[in-house]
N, C-alpha and C positions, 0 to 999 in steps of 0.2 A: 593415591592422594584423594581421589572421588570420597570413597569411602570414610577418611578424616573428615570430610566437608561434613557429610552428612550424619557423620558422629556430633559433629559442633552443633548443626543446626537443630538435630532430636534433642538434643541438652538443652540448647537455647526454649526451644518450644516448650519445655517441660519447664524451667524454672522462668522462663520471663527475664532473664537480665543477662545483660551482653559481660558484666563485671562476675555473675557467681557464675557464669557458665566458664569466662576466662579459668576462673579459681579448680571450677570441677573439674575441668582437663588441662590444669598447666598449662596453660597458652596466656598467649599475650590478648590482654582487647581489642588489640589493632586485629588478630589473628581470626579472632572470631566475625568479624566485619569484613575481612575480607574473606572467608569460607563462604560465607552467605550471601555475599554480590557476586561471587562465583558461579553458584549454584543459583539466582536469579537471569543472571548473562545468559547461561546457558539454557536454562529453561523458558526464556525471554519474558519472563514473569516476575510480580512482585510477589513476595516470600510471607513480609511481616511488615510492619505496618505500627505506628503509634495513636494511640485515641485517648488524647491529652498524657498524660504520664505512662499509661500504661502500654505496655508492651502489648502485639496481638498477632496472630498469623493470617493472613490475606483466606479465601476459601481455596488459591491454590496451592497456600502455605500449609492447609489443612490436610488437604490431599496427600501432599508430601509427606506431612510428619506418621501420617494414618499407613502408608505403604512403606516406608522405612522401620516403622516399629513392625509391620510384621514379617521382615526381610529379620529383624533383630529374635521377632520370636520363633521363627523356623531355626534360625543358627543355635540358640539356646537349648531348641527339643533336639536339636540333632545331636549339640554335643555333649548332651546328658546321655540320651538312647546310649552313641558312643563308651562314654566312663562306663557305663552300666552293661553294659551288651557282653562281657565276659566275666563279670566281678560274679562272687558268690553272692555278697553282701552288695545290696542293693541300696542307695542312700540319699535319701530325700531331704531338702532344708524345707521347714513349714515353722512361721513367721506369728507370733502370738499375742496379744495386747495383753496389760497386767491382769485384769480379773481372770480372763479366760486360760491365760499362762501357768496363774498361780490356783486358780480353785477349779478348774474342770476339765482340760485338755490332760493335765498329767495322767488321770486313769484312764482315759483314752486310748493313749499312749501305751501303756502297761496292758492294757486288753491288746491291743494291734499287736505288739512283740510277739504275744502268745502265739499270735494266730499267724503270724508272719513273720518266725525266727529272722529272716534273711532279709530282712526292711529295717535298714537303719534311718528312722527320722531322727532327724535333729534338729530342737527345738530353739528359736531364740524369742527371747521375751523383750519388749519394749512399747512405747506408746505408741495409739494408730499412727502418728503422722511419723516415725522412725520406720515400725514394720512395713509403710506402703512406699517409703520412700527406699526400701530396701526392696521391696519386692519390683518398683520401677525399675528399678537398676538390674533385673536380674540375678539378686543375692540369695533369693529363696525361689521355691516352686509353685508353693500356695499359702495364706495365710488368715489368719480368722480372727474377726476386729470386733470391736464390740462398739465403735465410731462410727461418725458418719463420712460419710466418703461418695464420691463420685460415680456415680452408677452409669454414667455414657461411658468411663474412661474404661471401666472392668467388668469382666463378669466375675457373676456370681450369686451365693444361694443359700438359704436360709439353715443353722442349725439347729437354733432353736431361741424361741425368746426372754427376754429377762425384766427384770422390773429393778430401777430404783428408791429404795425407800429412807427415809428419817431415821436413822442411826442416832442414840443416844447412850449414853451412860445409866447404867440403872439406878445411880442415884440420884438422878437428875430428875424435878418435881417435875416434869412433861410425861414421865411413864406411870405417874398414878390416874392421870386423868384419859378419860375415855375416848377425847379427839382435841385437837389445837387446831389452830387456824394460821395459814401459812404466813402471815404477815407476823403472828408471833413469834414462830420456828427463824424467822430470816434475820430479826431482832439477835438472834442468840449467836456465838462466836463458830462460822463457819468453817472448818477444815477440809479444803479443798485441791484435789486432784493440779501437776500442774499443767502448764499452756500444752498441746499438744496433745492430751490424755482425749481418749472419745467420751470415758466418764463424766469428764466437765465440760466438752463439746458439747453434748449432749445436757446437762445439767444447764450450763448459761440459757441454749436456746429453749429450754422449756421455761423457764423463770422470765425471761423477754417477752415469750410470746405467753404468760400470766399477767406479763405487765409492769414485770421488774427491774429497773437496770442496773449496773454493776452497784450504781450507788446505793440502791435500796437493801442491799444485806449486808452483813459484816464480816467478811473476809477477814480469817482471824490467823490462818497458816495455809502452806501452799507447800505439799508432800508428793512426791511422786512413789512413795512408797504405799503401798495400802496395808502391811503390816503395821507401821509406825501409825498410820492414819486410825486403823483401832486401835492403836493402845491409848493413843492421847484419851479419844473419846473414853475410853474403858477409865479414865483420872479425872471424867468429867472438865477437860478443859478445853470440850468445844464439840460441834457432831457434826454431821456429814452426811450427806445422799449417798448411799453407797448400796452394791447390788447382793440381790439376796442371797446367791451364787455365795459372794463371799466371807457371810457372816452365819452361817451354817451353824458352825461347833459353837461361836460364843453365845447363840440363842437358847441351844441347849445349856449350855453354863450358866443361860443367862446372866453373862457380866456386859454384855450390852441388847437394849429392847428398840425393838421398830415402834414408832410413837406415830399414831395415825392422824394423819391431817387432814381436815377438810379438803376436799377439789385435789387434794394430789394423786399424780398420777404419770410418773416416769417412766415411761414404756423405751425399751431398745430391744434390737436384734443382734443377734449372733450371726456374723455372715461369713462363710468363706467366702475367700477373694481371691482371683486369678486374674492373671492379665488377659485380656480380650483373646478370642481364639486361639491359647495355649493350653488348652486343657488334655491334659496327660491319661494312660493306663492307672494309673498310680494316683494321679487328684480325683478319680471318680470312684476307683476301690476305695480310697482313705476317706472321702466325704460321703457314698453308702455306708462304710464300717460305722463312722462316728453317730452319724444319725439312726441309726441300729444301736449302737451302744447304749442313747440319750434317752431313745425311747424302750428299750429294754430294762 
């Protein structure tokens, strides 16, 4: 029964609300309020704490959730070591954001087979805040985001970095001319990434911290697809910040052109990410291999 308590309360700390944490483990509200005055009685402490609406953990609520999650990640390495420790086939889940899922990790993947018949990765692709929300949970082993994310909560390390730039349509009168200026580019019908994507995490707070707010440009679609996202563009019915990673072939086609702008300058990283002190035989092989690949 301990153990239930302290499943409730590692839930609770991670999402903040006593309602979705009911939802994530099927319990009652009342259920979850009383696992956590449980586990306060007995530790003679307070847990969590409110600061005006917001939910928050005491510093010995801190404590708690910091020694239960690694109580959660010993259990995890052990009972993978376990599935693994007699299989031929060795099998790793590794967790992927859309650029990186769809234009760089797959030959990755295809090099590592070669070299490592008996290593089944298995890839899942979706947006930063899906991938980390799975890798919290223990659904994957490692994952590589191209977002931004919480660097107390995880470790982690660089693969390599990437640029966002001005995507356009090549009939669009922006790629005759030699530079535009971002105030004109924002005028024009934006197609953008949707909530949750690191693409447009990353995209909004650069545009804020130029001085922009949502009002100032014109949100014209909202895709979570980035094939669909070029092709609009490619019909000229709108453009996008989009990374260079993923517009590779159509540059060479040129059916769509990087249009350079004054002052811009959309830097991200490529990061593997792991949960705090879980790092495996197997995340240190696959993230040497990969960064050997990138730079080969």
């Amino acid at each position: 029964m301990l153990f239930i308590r302290q499943i409730t309360f590692y839930t609770l700390a991670q999402v903040k609300s006593f309602t979705q944490t009911a939802q994530k483990l099927n319990i009652t509200q009342p259920a979850v309020s009383q696992h956590v005055k449980y586990l306060e009685e007995m530790y003679g402490v307070d847990l969590i704490k409110k600061e005006g609406r917001k939910l928050c953990l005491t510093e010995e609520g801190k404590i708690l959730y910091e020694h239960i999650g690694k109580i959660f990640a010993m259990e995890r390495q052990v009972s993978h070591m376990l599935k693994n420790q007699n299989s031929i086939i060795k099998r790793y889940k590794l967790g992927a954001t859309k650029t990186i899922g769809a234009y760089l990790i797959p030959e990755i993947l295809g090099k590592y087979k070669k070299q490592f018949p008996n290593h089944e990765v298995i890839l899942e692709v979706a947006n930063t805040e899906n991938i980390l929300s799975k890798l919290d949970d223990g659904k994957l082993d490692l994952a590589l985001v191209e977002g931004l994310f919480n660097k107390e909560k995880y470790d982690y390390t660089l693969l390599k970095r990437d640029e966002l730039v001005a995507t356009f349509s090549s009939f669009h009168p922006f790629t005759k001319r030699k530079a535009v200026k971002l105030g004109e580019v924002l005028k024009e019908n934006l197609i953008i990434r949707e909530e949750g994507s690191g693409t447009r995490t990353i995209t909004e707070k650069y545009l804020k911290e130029k001085g922009y707010k949502k009002e100032a440009y014109n949100i014209f679609m909202e895709i979570g697809d980035i094939t669909a996202i070029k092709s609009l563009i490619k019909w000229d019915l709108g453009y996008s910040f989009i990374s260079r990673e993923a517009i590779k072939r159509e540059l060479e086609e040129q059916s769509l052109k990087i249009v350079k702008v004054v002052d811009l300058g959309i830097e991200r990283n490529f990061n593997f990410v792991w949960r705090k002190e879980e790092r495996s035989t197997f995340m240190e092989a696959f993230i040497r291999f990969s960064i050997s690949a990138i730079d080969g």
